[in-house]
C-alpha positions, 0 to 999 in steps of 0.5 A: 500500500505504501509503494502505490501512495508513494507512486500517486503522490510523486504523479500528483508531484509531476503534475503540479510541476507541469502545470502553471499557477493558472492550472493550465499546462506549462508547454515549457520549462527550464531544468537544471543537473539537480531537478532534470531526472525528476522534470525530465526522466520522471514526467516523460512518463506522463507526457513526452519530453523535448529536451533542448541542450543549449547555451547562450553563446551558440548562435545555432541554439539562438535561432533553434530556441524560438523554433522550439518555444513556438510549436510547444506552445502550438503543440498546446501541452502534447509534449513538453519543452525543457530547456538546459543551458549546457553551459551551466548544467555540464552533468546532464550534458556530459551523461546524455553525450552531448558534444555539439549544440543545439541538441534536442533529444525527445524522452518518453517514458523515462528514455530517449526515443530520438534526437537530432543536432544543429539549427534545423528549419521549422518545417523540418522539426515539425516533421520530426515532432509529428514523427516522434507523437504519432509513435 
């Protein structure tokens, strides 16, 4: 009994995380080394994860970034975009093996279903997230 109340509370826990202080659900959020494996590993077991591996000086990573904050906002809480700052964060980033940015890796329940590098185009990361949605 103890292990089920333990899995209802840390649901209920992700999706207070999730959600803004309106109630509506957040379509994007930053993470860091200490919350990525509760934000990202954990949630993506409720909705899938766009993890965004960034820094503020990649100039690549400044065009992608707003790509991705549009359609996660269009995508209207289908999936969930996490940014971390590479720069900051060298832990996540050196355990998920990135070694060049922009790096987006997409998580559901709890791994990493697909990824790609670089600055793609709008209508090629489209494809890639109506690709990885309808899996």
């Amino acid at each position: 009994m103890d292990k089920e109340l333990q899995k209802i509370r840390e649901k209920k826990m992700n999706e207070m995380i999730m959600k803004s202080g309106e109630g509506e659900m957040k379509t994007e959020i930053e993470v860091n080394d200490n919350d990525f494996e509760k934000n990202v590993i954990e949630s993506s077991n409720e909705v899938p994860i766009v993890v965004d591996f960034w820094s503020p000086m990649c100039m690549p990573c400044l065009v992608l970034g707003p790509v991705l904050e549009k359609l996660a906002k269009n995508y209207n809480g289908k999936f969930v975009l996490a940014k971390i700052n590479v720069s900051q964060n060298t832990a996540t980033a050196q355990a998920y093996g990135i070694t060049s940015i922009p790096a987006v890796k997409l998580f559901k329940k709890g791994k990493v279903v697909d990824e790609f590098v670089g600055a793609l185009l709008e209508p090629q990361v489209v494809e890639w997230i109506e690709k990885n949605l309808a899996k």
